[in-house]
Structure formats: structure tokens, C-alpha cells
TIMI-2910 file (N, C-alpha, C, CB; in pm, 1 decimal, decimal comma, always signed):
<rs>
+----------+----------+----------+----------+----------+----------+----------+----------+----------+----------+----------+----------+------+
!      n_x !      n_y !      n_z !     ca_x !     ca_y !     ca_z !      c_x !      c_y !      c_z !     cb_x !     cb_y !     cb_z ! resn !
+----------+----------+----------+----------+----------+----------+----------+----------+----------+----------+----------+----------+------+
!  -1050,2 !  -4016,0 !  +3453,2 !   -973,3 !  -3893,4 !  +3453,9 !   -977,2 !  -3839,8 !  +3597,2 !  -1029,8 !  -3788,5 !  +3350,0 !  Unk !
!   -870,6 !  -3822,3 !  +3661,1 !   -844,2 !  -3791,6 !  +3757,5 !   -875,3 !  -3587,9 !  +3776,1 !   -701,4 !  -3863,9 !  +3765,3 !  Unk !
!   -850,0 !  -3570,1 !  +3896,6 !   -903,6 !  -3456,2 !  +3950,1 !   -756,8 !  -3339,2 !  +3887,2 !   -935,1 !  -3480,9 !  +4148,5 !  Unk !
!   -640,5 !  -3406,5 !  +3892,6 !   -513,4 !  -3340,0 !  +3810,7 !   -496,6 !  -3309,9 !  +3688,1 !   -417,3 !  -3401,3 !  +3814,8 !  Unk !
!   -579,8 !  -3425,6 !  +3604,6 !   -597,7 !  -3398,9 !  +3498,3 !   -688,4 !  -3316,0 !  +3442,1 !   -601,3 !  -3478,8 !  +3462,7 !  Unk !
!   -802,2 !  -3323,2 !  +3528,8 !   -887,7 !  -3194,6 !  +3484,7 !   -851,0 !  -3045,2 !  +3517,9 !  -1019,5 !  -3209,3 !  +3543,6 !  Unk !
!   -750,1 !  -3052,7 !  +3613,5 !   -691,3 !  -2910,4 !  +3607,8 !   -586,6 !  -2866,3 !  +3532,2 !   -653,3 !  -2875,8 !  +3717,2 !  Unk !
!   -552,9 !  -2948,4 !  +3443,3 !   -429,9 !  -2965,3 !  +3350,8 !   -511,2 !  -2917,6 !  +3220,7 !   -354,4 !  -3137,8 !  +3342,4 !  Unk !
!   -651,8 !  -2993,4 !  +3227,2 !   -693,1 !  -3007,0 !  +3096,1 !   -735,0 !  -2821,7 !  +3112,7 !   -834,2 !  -3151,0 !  +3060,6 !  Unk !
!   -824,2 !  -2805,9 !  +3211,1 !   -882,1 !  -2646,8 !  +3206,7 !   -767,0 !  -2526,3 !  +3183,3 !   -958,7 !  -2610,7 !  +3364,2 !  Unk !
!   -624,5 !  -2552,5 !  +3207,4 !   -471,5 !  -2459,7 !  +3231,3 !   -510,5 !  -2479,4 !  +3061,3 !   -274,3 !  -2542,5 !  +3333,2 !  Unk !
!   -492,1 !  -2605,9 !  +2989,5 !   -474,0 !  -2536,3 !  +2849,5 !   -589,6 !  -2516,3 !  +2779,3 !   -389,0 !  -2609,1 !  +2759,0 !  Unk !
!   -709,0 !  -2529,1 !  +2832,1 !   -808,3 !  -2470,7 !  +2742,5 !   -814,8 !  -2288,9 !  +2806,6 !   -978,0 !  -2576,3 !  +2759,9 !  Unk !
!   -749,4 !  -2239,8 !  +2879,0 !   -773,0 !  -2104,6 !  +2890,7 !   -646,9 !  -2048,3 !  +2835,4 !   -807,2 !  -2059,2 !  +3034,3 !  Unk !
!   -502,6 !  -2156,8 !  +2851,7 !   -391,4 !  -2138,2 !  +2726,6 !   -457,7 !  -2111,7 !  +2561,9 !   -293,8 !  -2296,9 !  +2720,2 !  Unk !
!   -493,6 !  -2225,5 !  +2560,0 !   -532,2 !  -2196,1 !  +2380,3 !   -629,8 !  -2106,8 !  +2376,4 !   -594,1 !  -2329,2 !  +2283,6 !  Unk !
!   -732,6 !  -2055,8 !  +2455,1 !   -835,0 !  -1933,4 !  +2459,5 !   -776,2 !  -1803,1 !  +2422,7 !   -895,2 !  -1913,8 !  +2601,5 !  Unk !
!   -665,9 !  -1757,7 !  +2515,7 !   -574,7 !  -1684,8 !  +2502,2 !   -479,0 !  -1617,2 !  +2368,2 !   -523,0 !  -1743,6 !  +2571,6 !  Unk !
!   -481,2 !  -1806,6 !  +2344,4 !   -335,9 !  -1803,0 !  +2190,6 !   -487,8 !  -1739,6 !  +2119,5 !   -226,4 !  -2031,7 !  +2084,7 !  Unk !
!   -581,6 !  -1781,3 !  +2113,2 !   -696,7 !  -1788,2 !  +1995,1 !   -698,5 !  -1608,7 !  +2004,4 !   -884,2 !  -1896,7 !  +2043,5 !  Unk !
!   -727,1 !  -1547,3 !  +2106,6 !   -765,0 !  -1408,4 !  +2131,8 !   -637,4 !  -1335,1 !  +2042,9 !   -772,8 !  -1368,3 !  +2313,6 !  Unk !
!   -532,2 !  -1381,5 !  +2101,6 !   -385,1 !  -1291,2 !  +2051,1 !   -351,1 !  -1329,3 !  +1875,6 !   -216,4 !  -1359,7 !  +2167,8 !  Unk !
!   -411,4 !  -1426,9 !  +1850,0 !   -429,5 !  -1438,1 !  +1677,7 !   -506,8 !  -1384,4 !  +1621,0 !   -455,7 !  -1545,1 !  +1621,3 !  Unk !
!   -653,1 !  -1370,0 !  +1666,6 !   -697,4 !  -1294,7 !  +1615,8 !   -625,6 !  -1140,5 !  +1579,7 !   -791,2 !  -1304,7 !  +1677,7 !  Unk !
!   -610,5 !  -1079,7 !  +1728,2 !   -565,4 !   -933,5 !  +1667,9 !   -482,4 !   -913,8 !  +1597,4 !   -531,6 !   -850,3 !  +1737,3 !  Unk !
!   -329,4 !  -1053,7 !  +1617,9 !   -242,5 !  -1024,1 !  +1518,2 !   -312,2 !   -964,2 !  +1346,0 !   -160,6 !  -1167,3 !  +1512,3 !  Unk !
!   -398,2 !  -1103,2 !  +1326,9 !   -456,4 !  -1112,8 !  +1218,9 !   -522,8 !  -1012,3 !  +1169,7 !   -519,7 !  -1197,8 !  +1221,9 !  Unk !
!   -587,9 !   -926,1 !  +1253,8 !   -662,4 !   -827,8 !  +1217,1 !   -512,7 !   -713,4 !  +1214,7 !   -808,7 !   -800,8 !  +1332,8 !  Unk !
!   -453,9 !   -699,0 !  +1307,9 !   -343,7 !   -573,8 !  +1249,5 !   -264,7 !   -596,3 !  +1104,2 !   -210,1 !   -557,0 !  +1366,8 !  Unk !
!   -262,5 !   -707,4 !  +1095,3 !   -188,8 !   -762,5 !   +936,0 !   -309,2 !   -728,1 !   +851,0 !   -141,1 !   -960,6 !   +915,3 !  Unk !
!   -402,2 !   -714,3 !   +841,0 !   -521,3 !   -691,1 !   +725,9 !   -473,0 !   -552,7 !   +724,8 !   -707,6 !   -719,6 !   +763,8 !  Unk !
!   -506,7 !   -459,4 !   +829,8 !   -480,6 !   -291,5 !   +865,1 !   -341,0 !   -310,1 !   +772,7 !   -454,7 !   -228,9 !  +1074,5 !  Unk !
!   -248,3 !   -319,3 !   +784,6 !   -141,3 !   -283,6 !   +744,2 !   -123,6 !   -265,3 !   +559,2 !    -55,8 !   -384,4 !   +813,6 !  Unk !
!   -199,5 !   -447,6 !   +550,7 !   -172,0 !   -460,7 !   +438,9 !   -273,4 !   -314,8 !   +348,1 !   -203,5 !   -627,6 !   +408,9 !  Unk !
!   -363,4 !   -358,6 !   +375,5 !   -466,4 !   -210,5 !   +334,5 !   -393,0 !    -85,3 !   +355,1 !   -612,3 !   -188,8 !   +438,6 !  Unk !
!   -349,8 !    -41,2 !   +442,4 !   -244,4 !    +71,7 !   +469,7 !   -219,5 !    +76,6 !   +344,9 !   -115,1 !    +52,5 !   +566,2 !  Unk !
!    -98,3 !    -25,6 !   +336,2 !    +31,4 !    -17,9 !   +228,1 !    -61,4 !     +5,9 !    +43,4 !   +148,5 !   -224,6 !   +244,5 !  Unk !
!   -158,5 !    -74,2 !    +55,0 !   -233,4 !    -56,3 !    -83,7 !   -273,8 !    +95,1 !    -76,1 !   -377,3 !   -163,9 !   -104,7 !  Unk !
!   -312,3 !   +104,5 !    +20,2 !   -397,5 !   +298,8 !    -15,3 !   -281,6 !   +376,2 !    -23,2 !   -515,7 !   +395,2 !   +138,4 !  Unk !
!   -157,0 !   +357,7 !    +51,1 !    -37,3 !   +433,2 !    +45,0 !    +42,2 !   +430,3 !   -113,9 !    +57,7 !   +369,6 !   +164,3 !  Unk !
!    +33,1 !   +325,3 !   -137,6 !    +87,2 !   +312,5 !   -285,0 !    -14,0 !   +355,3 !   -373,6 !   +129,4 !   +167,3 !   -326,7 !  Unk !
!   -147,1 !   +347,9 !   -365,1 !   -261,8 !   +401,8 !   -509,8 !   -241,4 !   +511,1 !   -488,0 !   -436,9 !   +375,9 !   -524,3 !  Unk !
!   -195,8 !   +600,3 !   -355,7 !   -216,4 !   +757,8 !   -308,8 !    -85,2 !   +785,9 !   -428,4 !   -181,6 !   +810,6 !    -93,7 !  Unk !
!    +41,1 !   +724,7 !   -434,8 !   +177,1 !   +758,6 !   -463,9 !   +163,5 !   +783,7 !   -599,3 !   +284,2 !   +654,7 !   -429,8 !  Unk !
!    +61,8 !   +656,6 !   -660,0 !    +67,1 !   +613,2 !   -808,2 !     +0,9 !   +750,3 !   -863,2 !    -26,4 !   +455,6 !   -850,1 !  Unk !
!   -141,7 !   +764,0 !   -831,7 !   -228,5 !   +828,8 !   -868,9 !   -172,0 !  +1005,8 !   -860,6 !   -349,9 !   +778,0 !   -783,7 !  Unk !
!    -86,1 !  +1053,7 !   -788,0 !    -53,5 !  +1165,3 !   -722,4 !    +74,5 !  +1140,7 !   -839,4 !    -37,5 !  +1170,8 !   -533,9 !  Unk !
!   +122,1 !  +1097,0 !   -858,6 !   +273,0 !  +1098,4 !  -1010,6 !   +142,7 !  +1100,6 !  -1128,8 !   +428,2 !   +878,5 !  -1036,0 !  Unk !
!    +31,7 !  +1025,3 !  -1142,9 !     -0,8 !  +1008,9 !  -1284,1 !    -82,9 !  +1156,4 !  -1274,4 !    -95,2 !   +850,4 !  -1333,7 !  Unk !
!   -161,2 !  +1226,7 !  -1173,5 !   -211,1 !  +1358,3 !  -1152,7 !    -83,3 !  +1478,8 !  -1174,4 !   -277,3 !  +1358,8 !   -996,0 !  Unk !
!    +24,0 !  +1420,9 !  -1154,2 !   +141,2 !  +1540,1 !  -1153,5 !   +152,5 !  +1568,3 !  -1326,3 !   +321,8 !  +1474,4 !  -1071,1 !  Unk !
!   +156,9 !  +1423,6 !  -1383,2 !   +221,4 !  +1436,6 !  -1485,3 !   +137,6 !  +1523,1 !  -1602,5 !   +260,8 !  +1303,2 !  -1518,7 !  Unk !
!    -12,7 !  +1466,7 !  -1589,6 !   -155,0 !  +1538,6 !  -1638,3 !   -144,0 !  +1665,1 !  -1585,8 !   -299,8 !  +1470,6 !  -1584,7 !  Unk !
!    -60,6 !  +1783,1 !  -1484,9 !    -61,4 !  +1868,2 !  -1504,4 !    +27,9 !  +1933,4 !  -1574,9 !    -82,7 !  +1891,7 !  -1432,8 !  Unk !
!   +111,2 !  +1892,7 !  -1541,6 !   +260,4 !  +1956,7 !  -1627,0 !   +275,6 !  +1892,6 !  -1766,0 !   +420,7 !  +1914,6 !  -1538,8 !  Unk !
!   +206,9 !  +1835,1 !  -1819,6 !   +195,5 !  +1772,5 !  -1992,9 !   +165,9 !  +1856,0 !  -2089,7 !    +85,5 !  +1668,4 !  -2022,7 !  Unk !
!    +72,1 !  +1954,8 !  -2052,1 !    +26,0 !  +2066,4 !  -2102,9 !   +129,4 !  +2171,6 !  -2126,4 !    -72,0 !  +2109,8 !  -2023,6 !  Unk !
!   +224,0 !  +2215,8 !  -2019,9 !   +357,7 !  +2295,1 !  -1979,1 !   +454,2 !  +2268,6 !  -2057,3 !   +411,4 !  +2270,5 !  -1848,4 !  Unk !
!   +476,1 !  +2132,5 !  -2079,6 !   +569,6 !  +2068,7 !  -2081,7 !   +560,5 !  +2105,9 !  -2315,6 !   +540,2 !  +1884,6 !  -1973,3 !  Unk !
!   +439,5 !  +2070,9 !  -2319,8 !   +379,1 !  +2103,5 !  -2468,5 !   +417,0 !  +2242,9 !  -2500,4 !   +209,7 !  +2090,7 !  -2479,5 !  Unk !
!   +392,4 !  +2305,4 !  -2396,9 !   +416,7 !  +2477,5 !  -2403,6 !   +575,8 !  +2547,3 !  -2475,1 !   +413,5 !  +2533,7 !  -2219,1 !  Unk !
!   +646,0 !  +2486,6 !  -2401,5 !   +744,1 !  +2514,2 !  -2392,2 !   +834,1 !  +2428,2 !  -2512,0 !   +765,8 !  +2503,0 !  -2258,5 !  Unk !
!   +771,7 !  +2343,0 !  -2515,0 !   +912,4 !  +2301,8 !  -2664,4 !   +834,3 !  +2326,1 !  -2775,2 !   +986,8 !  +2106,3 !  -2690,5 !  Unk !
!   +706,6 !  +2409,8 !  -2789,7 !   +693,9 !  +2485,8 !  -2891,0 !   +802,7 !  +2616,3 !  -2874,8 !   +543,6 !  +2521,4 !  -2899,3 !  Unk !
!   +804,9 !  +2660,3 !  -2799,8 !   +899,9 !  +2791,5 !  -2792,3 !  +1064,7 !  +2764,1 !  -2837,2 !   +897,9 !  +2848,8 !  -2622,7 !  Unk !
!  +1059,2 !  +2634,0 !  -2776,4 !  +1209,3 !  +2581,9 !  -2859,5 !  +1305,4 !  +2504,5 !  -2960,0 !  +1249,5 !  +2552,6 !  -2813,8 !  Unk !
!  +1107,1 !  +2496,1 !  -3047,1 !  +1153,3 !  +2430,8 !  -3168,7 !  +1227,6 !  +2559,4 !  -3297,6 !   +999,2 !  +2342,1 !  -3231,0 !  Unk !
!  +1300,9 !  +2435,1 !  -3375,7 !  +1378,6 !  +2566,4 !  -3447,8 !  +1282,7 !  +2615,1 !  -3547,4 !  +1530,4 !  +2529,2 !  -3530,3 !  Unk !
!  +1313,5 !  +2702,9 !  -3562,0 !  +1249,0 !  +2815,9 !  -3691,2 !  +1330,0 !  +2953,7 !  -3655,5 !  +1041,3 !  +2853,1 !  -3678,8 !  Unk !
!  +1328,8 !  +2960,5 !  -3809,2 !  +1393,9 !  +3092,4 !  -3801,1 !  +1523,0 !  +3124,0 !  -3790,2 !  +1354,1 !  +3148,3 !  -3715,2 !  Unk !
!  +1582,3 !  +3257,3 !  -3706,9 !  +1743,8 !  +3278,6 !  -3685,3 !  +1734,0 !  +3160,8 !  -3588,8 !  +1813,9 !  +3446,4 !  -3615,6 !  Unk !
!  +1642,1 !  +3064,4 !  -3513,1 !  +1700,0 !  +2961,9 !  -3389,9 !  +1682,7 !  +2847,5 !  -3488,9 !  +1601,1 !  +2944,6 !  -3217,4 !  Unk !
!  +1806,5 !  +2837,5 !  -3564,8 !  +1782,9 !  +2694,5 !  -3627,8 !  +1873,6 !  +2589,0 !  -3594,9 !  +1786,6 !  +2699,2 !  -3771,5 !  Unk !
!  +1845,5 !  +2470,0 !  -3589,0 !  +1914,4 !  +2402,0 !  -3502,9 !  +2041,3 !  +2309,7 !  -3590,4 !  +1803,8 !  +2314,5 !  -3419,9 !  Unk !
!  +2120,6 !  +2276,3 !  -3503,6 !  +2256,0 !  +2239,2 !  -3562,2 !  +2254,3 !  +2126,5 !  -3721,6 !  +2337,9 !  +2152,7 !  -3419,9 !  Unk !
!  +2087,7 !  +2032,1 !  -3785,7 !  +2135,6 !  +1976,5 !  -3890,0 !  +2135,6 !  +2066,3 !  -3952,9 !  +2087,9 !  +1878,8 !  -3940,3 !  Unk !
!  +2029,0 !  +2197,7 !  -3920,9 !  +2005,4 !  +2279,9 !  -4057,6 !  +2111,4 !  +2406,2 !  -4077,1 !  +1843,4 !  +2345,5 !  -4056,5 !  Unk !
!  +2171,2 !  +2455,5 !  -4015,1 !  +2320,8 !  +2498,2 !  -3998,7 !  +2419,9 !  +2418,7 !  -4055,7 !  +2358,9 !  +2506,5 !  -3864,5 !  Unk !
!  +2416,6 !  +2303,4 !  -3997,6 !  +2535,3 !  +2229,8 !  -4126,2 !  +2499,5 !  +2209,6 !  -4247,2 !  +2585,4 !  +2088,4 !  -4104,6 !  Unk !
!  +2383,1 !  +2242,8 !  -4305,6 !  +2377,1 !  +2276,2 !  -4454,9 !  +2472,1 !  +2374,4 !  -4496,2 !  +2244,8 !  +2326,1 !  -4495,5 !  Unk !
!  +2591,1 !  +2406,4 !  -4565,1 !  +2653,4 !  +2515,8 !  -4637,1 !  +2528,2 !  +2588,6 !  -4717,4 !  +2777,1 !  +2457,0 !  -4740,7 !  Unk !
!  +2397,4 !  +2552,1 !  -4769,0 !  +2338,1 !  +2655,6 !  -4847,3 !  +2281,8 !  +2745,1 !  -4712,0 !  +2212,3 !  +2593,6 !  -4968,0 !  Unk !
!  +2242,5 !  +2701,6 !  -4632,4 !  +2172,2 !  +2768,1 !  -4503,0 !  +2275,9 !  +2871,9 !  -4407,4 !  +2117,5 !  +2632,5 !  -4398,5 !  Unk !
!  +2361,1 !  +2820,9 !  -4448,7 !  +2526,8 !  +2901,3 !  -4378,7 !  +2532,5 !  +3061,1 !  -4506,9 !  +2743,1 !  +2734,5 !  -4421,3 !  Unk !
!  +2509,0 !  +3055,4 !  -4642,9 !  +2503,0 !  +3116,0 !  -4707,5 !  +2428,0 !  +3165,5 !  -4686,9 !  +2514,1 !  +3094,7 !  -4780,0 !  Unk !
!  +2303,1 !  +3142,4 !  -4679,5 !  +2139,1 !  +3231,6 !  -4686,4 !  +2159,6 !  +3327,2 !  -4582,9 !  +1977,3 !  +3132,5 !  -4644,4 !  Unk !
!  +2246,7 !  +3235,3 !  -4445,7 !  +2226,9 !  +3358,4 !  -4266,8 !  +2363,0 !  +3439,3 !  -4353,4 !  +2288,5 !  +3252,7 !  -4011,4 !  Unk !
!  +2493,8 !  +3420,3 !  -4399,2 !  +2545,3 !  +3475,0 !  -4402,6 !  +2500,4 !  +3633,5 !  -4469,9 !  +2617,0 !  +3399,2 !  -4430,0 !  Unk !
!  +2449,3 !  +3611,7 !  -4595,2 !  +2329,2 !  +3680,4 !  -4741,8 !  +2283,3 !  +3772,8 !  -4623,6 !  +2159,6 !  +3547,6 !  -4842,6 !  Unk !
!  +2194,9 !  +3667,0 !  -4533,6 !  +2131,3 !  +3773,8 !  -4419,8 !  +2169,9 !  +3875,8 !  -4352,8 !  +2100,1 !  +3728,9 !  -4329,5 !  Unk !
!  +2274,5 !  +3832,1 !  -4282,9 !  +2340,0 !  +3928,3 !  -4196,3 !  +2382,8 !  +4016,9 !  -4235,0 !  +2420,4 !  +3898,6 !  -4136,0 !  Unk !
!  +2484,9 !  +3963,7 !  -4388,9 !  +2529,8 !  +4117,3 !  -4439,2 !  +2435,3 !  +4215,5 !  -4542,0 !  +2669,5 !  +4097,0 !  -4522,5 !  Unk !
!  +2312,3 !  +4188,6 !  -4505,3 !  +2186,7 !  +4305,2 !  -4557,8 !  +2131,0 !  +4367,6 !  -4460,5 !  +2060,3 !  +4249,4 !  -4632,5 !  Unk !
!  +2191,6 !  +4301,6 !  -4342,9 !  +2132,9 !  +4416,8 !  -4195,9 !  +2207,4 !  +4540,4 !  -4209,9 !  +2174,6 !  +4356,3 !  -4012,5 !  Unk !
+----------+----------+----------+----------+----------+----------+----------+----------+----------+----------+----------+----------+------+
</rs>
């Protein structure tokens, strides 16, 4: 092996030293990212399934207030003709 070749050979062992250094970090910013993207999405998931556990309770609240009973009765029990009679009975005893 000549004296050219050993300076040929040392050009790419500080080439591939180099490539080796710049893969690594790639490699390590692709781990960062991917981890990013997982904590960003459990943050998204967890923050909708926490939303929903608050407002479930609310949500219970309120279609008690708008279930029918009573003068708020809802359109099958109105299309009964005996129930059309009974509000009518009703109204005209106010």
C-alpha cells in the first residue's frame, strides 16, 4: 500500500466518522419527535376523555329538565286523541 493510498484510506475513515456522528443525531432527533407526537396525542386523548367526564354530569342535568311530563308532553303522547281530550278537559277548567 502505497503512501496515496493511505491518504485516501484516512479521507474516508474521517468521511464515514463524520456520516457516523450526523446519524447518530439524526437518529436521536427522530426518537424526540416520535415521543413528542405520542405525549402530544395522549395530552389530546386524555384532555377529550377529561372534557367529556366533566360535562356528563351537565349533560344528565339537563335532559332531566327536558324530559316530558306534564303540560311538556312530547309529540307521541299528544297524538293520542284521549290525551288531546284530557289537555283539552284541562284547559277549559282553568
Amino acid at each position: 500500500m502505497g503512501p496515496e493510498d493511505k491518504i485516501i484510506l484516512e479521507q474516508i475513515k474521517t468521511q464515514v466518522m463524520e456520516n457516523n456522528l450526523m446519524m447518530k443525531k439524526i437518529l436521536k432527533q427522530n426518537q424526540i419527535a416520535l415521543w413528542s407526537k405520542f405525549a402530544y396525542w395522549a395530552f389530546i386523548i386524555l384532555l377529550t376523555v377529561g372534557a367529556f367526564a366533566l360535562i356528563k354530569p351537565l349533560l344528565g342535568g339537563l335532559s332531566s329538565v327536558y324530559t316530558p311530563n306534564g303540560i311538556n308532553a312530547s309529540i307521541k303522547t299528544l297524538s293520542n286523541p284521549d290525551t288531546i281530550s284530557k289537555l283539552r278537559a284541562e284547559l277549559e277548567g282553568l
